[in-house]
C-alpha positions as CSV (number, residue, x, y, z in Angstrom):
1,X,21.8,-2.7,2.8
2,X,21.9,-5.8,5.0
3,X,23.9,-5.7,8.0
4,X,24.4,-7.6,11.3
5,X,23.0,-5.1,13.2
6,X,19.9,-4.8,10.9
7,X,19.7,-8.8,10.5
8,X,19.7,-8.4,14.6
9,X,16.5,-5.8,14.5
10,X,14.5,-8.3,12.3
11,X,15.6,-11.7,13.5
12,X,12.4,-11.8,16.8
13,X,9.7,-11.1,13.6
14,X,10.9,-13.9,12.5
15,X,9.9,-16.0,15.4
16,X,7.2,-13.9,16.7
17,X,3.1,-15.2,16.1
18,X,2.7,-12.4,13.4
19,X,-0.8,-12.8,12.9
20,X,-1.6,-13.5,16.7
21,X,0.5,-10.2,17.4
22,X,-1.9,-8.3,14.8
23,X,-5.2,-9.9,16.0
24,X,-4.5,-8.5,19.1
25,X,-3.4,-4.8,18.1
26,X,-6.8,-5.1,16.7
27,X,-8.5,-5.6,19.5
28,X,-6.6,-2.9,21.2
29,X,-7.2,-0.6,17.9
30,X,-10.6,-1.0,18.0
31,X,-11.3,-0.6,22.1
32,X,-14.1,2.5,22.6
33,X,-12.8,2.9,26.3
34,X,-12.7,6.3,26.5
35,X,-9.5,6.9,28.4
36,X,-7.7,4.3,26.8
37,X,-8.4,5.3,23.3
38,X,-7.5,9.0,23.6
39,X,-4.0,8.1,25.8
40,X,-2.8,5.8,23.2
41,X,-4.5,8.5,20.4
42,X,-2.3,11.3,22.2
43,X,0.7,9.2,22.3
44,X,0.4,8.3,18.9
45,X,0.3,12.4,17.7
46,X,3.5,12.8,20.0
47,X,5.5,10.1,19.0
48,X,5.1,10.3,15.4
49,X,4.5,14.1,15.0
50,X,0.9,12.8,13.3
51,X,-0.4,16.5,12.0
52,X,-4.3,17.1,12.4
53,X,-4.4,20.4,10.0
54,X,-4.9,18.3,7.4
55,X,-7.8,16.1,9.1
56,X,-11.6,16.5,8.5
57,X,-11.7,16.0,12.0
58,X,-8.6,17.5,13.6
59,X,-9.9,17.0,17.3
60,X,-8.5,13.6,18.8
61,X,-10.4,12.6,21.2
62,X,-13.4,12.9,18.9
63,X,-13.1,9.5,17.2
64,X,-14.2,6.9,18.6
65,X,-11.2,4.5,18.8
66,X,-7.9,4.3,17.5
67,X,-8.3,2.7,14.0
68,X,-10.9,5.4,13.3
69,X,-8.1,8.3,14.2
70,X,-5.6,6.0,12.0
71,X,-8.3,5.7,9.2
72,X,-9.5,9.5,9.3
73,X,-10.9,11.6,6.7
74,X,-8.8,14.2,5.0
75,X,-10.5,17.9,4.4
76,X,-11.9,17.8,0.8
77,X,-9.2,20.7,-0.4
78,X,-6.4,19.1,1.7
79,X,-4.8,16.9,-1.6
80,X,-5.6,17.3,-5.4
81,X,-4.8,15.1,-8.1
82,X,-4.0,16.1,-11.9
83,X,-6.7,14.6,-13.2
84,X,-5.2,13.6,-16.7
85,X,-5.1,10.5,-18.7
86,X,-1.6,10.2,-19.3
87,X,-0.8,11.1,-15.5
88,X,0.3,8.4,-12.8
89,X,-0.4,10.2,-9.5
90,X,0.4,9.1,-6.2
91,X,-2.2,7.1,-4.5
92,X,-1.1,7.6,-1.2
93,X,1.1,9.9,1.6
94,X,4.1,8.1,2.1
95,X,7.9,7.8,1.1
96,X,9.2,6.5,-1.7
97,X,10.6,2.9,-1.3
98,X,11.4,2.4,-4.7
99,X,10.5,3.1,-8.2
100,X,11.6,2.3,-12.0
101,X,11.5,-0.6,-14.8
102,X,10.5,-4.3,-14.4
103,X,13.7,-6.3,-15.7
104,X,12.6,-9.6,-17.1
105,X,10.2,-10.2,-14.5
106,X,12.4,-9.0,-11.6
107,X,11.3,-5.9,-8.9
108,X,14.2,-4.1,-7.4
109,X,13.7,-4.2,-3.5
110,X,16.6,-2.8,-2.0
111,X,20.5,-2.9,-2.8
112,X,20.9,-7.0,-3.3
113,X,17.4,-7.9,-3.3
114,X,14.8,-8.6,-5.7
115,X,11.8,-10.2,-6.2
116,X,9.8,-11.2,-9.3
117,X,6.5,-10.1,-10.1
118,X,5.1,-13.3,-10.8
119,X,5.6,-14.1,-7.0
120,X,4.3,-10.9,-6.0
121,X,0.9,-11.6,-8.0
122,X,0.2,-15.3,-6.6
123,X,2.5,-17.6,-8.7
124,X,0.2,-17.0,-12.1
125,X,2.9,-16.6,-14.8
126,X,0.3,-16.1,-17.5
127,X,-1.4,-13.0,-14.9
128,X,1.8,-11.7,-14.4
129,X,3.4,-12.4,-17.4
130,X,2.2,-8.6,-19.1
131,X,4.0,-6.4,-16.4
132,X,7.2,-8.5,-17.1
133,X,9.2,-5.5,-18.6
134,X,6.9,-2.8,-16.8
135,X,7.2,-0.1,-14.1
136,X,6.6,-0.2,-10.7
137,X,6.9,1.9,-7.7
138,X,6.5,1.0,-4.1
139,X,5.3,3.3,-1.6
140,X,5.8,2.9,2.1
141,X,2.8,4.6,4.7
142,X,4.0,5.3,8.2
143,X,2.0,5.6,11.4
144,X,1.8,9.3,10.8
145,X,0.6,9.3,7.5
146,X,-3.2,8.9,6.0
147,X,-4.2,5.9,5.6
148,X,-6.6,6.0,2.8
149,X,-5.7,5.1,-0.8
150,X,-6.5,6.8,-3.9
151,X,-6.9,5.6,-7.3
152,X,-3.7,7.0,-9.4
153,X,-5.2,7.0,-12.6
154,X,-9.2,5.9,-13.9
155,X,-9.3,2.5,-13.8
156,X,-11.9,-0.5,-14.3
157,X,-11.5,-3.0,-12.0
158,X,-11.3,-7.0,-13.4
159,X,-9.7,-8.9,-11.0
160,X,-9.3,-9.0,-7.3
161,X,-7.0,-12.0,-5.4
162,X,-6.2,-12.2,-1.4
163,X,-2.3,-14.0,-1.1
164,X,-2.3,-15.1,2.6
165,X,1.7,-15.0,4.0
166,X,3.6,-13.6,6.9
167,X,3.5,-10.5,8.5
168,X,6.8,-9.1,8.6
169,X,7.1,-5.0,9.1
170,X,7.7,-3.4,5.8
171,X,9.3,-0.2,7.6
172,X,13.2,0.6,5.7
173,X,15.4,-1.7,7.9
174,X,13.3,-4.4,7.4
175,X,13.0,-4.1,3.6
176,X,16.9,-3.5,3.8
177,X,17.2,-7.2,5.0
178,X,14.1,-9.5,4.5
179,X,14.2,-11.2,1.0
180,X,11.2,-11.1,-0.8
181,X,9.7,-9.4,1.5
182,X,6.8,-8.2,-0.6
183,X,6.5,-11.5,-2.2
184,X,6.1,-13.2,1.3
185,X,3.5,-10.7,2.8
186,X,0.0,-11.3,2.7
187,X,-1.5,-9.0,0.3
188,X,-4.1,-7.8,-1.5
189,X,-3.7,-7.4,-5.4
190,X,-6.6,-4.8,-7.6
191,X,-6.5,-5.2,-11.7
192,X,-7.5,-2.3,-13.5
193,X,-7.9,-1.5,-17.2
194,X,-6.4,1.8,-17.6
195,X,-5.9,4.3,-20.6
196,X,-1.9,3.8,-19.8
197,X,-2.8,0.3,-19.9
198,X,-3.0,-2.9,-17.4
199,X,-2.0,-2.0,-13.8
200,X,-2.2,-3.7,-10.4
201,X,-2.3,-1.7,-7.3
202,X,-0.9,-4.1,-4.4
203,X,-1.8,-3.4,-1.0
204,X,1.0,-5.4,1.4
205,X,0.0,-6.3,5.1
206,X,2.2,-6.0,7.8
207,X,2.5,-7.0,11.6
208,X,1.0,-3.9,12.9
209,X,-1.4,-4.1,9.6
210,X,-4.7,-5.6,11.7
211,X,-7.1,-5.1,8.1
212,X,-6.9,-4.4,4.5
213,X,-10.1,-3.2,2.8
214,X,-11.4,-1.9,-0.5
215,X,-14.3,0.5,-1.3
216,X,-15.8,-2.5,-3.1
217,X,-15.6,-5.4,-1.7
218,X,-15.1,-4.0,2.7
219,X,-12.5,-6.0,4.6
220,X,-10.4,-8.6,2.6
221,X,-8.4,-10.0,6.0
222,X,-8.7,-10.6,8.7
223,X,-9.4,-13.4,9.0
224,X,-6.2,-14.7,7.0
225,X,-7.4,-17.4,4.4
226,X,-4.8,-20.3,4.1
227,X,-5.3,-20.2,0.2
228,X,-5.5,-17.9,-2.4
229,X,-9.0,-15.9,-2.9
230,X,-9.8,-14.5,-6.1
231,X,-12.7,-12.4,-6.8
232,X,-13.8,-11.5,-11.2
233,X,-15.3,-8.7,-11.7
234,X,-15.1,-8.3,-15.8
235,X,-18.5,-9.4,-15.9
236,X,-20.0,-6.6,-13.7
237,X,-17.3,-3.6,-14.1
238,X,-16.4,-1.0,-11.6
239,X,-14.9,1.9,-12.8
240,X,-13.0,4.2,-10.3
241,X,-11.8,8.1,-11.6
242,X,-8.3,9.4,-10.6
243,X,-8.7,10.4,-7.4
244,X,-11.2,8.1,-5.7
245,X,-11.0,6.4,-2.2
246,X,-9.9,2.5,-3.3
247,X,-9.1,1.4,0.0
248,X,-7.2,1.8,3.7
249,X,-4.6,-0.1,5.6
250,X,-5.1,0.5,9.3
251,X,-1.7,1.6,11.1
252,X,0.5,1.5,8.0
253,X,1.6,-0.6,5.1
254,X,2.9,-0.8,2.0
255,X,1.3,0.2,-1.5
256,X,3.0,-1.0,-5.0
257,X,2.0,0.7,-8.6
258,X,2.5,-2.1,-11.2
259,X,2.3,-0.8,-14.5
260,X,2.5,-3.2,-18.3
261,X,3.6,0.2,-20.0
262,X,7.2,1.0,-19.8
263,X,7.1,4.5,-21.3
264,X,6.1,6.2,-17.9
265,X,8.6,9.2,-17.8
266,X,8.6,9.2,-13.9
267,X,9.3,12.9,-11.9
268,X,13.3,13.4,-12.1
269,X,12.8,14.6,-8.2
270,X,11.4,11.5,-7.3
271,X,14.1,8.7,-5.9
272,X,14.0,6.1,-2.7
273,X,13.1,7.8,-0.3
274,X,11.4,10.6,-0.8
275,X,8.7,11.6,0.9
276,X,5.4,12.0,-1.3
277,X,1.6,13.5,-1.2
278,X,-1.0,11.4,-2.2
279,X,-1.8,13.0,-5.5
280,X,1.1,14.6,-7.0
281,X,2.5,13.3,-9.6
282,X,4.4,10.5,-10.0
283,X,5.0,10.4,-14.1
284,X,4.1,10.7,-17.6
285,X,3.0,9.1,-20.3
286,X,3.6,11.0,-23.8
287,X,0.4,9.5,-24.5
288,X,-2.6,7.5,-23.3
289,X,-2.2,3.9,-24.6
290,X,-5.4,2.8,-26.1
């Protein structure tokens, strides 16, 4: 909900140099000085309560520098997925932001906000125009979570487009009171084929966001483009199983599920915000659509 208070909070991203801010985390993300890397590395754990069990590499100062400790490895047994075609799992650790049915084009954001899909996928009505009366669900990574995503069902990847925009933080306050938030980011948006049908896993920048990569394609931004990239891939095909690495946000961002089928019975425990695994389950299909 949109208060003064919270209007207050946001108001300086609006007049900071987003990009300039996040150029420069890079830099300081990406520093190998020893000392430097493992004090901010240490503060990081503290602050945020970050928990190493899970971590292929649960000794800190071991990486290298601080984007490699936010990009980590997990243990190979530490998440499983369902591995079943009518099964949306969860492609990342997080917290529910939101989840449910497209209406007529229109993504709920938060109570009084909304923002269409159209917008969210680059302006293309005719691209957009299949997940008009969809599902969707939008998942929000912290600094303490993992920072890889996962595909949530097998999928073969078609399309690929880069949406340059602003860099506001996508943490709850600011989803509260930014409009269109999602739809003003820059962000990175994956078409698959899927057995439940066409989906679009949409990876959303954010000021601390310094890169957004996939497995296929390595680091999308930065640098920002000022217009829209789009990359086909329908005439050389990548197919990715439920399960498999997609791509990483360093710090944390935003991931959103878009989904053409509307018949995805989502988990009745799942609701805004509630915190989720990478690879439980998110819904079910009663069947695969073909």
């Amino acid at each position: 909900m949109m208060t003064l208070k919270n209007s207050l909070k946001v108001l300086p991203q609006y007049l900071l140099p987003q990009h300039f801010c996040s150029q420069l985390l890079g830099k300081l993300t990406h520093t190998q000085h020893k000392s430097t890397k493992n004090f901010i590395i240490k503060k990081l754990i503290d602050i945020y309560g970050i928990n190493m069990a899970d971590a292929l590499e649960p000794e800190p100062t071991a990486y290298p520098d601080v984007n490699a400790f936010f990009t980590r490895a997990l243990k190979p047994d530490a998440r499983s997925f369902p591995n079943q075609a009518n099964t949306i799992a969860c492609p990342a650790d997080g917290q529910i932001s939101q989840l449910g049915h497209i209406t007529q084009g229109q993504i709920f954001q938060a109570k009084g906000k909304q923002f269409s899909a159209c917008a969210l996928l680059g302006g293309d009505e005719q691209r957009s125009a299949v997940f008009s009366n969809g599902q969707f669900a939008t998942i929000y990574l912290s600094p303490k979570d993992y920072h890889r995503l996962h595909m949530p069902i097998t999928g073969t990847l078609t399309e690929m487009i880069h949406i340059p925009g602003r860099l506001f933080s996508v943490n709850t306050t600011t989803t509260n009171t930014v409009p269109n938030l999602f739809a003003r980011n820059e962000r990175v948006c994956c078409f698959f084929d899927t057995a439940a049908g066409p989906m679009v896993l949409v990876l959303v920048g954010a000021i601390v966001v310094s890169s957004i990569e996939t497995v296929w394609q390595g680091v999308i931004t930065p640098p920002t483009k000022n217009t829209l990239q789009h990359w086909d891939y329908r005439q050389q095909p990548l197919t990715l199983t439920q399960g498999q690495e997609m791509g990483r946000f360093n710090m944390g961002s935003t991931i959103i599920v878009l989904l053409a089928n509307d018949t995805l019975r989502f988990d009745n425990t799942l609701n805004a915000g509630a915190n989720v695994r990478l690879g439980m389950t998110l819904g079910k299909f009663a069947t695969a659509v073909t």
